[in-house]
N, C-alpha and C positions, 0 to 999 in steps of 0.2 A: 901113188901119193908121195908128195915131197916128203923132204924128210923138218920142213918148217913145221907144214901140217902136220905131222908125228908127232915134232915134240909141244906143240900147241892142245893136242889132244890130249896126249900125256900129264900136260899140266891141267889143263880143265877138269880133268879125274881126278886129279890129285886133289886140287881144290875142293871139288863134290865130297873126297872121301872125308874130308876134314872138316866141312860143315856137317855134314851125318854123323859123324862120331860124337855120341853124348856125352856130354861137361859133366865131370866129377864135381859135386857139390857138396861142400864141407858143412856138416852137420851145427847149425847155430848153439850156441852157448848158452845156458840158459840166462837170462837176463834179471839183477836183484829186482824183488819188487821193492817198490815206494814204504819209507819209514815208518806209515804208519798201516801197515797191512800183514797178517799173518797169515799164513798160507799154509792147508794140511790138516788133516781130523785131528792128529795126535796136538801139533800146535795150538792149534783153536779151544780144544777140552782142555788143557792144560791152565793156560789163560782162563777162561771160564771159573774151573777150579778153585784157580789161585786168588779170584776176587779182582782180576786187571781190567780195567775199565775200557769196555768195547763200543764204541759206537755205532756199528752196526752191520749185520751178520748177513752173508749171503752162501746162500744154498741150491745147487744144483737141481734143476728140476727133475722128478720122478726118482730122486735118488736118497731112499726113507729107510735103506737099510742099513745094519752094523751099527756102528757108535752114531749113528747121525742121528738116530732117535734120544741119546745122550744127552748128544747135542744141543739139541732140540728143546730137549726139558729145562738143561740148566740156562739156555738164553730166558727161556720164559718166566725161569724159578727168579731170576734178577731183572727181569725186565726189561730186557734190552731188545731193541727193535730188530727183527729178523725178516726175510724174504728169499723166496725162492728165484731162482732166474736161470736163464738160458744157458747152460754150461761154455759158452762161448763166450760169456761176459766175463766169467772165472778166469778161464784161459786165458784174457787177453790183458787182464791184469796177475796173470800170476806167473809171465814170464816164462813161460818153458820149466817151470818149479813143479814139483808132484804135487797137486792141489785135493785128488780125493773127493773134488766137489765142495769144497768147504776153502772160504776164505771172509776172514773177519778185517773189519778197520778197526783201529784200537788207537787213542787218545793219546798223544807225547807226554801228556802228563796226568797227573788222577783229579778225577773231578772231585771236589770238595763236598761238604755234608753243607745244607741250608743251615743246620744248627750249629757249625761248626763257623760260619758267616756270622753270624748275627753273635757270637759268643766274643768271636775278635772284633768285632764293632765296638759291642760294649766293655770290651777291656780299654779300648784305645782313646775312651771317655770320649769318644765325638760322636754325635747323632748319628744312627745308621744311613749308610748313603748306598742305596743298591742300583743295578743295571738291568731288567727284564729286557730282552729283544724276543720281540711277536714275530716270527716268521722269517726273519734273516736266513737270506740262501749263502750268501758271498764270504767264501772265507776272506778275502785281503778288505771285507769290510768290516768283520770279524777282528781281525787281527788288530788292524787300525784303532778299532774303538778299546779293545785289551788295552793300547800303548798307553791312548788318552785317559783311561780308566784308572791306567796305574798314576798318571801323571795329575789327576784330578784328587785324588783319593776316595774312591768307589772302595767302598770295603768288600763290595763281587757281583760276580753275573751271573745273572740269570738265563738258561737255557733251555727251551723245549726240548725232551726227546726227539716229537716228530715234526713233520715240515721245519727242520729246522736246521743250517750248519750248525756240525759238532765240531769238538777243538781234533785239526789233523794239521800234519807236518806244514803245509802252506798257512795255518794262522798262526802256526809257530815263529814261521820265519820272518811273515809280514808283522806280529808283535814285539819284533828286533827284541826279545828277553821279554816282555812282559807277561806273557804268555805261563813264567814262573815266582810272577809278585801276585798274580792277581787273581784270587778262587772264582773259579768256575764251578756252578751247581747245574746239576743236570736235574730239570723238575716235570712234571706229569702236564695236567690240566693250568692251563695260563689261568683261568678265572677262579679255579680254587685256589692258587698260589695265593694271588693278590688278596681274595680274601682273607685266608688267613694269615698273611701281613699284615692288612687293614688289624686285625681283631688283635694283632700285639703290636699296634698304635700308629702304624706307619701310614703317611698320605701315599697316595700313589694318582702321580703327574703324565699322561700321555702326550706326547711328542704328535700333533696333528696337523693338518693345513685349517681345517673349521676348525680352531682353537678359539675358545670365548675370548683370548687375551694375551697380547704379547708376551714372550717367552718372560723378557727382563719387569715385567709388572706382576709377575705373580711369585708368591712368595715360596723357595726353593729352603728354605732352612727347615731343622729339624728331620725326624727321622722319614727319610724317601725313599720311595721307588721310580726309578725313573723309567717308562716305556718306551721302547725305540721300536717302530716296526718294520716292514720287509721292503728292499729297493722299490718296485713297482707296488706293491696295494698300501703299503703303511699299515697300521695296527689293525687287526681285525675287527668287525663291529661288536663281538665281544666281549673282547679285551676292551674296547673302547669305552664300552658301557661299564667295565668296572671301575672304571679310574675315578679320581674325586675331581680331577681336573683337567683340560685340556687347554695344552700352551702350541702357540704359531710360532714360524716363525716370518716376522716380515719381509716381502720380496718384491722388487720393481722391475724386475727382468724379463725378459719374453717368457723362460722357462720356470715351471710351476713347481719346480719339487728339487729337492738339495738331496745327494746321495745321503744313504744312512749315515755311515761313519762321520761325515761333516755335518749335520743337521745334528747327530747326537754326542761329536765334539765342543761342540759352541752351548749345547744346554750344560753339558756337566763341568763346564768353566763357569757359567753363569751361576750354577750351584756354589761349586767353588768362592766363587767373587762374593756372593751374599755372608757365605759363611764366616768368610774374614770380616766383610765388616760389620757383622755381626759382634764379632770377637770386640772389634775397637771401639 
């Protein structure tokens, strides 16, 4: 054998040795989770405890022992919607963080008391003007209508517990601050709410495409609820059927439906607009 061929071989081994030799791999860090999520049994009961407004609770499947039965009671003693799920969903929201099976979303800010709404309405000597959204999934659709909310003077909104976005860090930041002028109530059954608004005097206006009558013809003053409902179905049949009224809004475009936040930006200025000049 030459001695070319030698050191050719030589090197070919050498190369083999050094793709077989296994790569040290530096062990990941665990990664923060997102600002509005608490992560850990001890964290979760604690929160719980303290009265801190959770929006909503996930729990590892087949995993019903230790404090998680705790757990378990106090989401239900407060009512806060809970589910179990695949512990891979935990994980992959909880960052490499010791989770326990247990990790909550929790609210940037506290949600308000309905009676606590309607109390600073009528300090502020102006007809109550509230926000119901039926089914709203989109936080930055969320957030958007908070901004107009504030800028409208909506004395607060109205929130499903279920099928519904709750207030988290993204309609915090899409409500550029408003998110901290403008109560949020977290409420139960949509058609018993309205109800009993109805019965301490309020109309309640639903935001529909079969609206008996343009938005700007129908009379927005006095004490209201306005109804906004979900991107793709709008208000449910319902909720629909609770309202005193059904307002359009007019369209000559190919497309048939205006997203939420803009379809229930342009009603709560139109509120607005009547109100002034009502005043004058």
């Amino acid at each position: 054998m030459t001695e070319k061929k030698k050191d050719r071989g030589r090197t070919n081994r050498a190369i083999q040795g050094k793709q077989a030799r296994p790569e040290r791999r530096v062990p990941l860090e665990p990664q923060e989770p997102p600002e509005d999520v608490l992560v850990g049994r001890n964290a979760v009961a604690e929160a719980l405890r303290a009265g801190r407004d959770i929006n909503r609770l996930l729990l590892a499947e087949g995993d019903r022992e230790g404090s998680i039965s705790e757990i378990l009671a106090l989401a239900k003693e407060r009512g806060i919607v809970w589910q179990f799920v695949e512990r891979s969903k935990i994980e992959a929201v909880a960052g490499g963080h010791r989770h326990q099976g247990v990790l909550a979303y929790v609210a940037p800010v506290e949600y308000a008391d309905m009676e606590d709404i309607l109390h600073r309405a009528k300090e502020s000597g102006e007809p109550p003007f509230l926000l119901l959204l039926d089914g709203l999934e989109d936080p930055h659709n969320l957030g958007a209508l908070l901004r107009t909310a504030d800028a409208t003077g909506v004395h607060g909104v109205l929130l499903p517990k279920r099928r519904s976005v709750s207030l988290n860090a993204t309609v915090a930041k899409t409500s550029a601050g408003a998110i901290e002028y403008v109560p949020v109530a977290h409420i139960g059954n949509v058609v018993q709410t309205l109800k009993g608004l109805k019965e301490k005097g309020f109309w309640v206006a639903g935001a529909d495409m079969g609206g008996q009558q343009a938005y700007y013809e129908a009379n927005l003053t006095g004490p209201l609820v306005l109804v906004i409902g979900s991107e793709g179905k709008g208000i449910s049949r319902l909720a629909r059927e609770a309202c005193d009224f059904l307002v359009s809004l007019p369209m000559v475009g190919r497309i048939n439906s205006l997203n939420a936040s803009v379809a229930g930006s342009i009603l709560m200025y139109e509120v607005l607009r009547q109100r002034r000049e009502q005043k004058t």
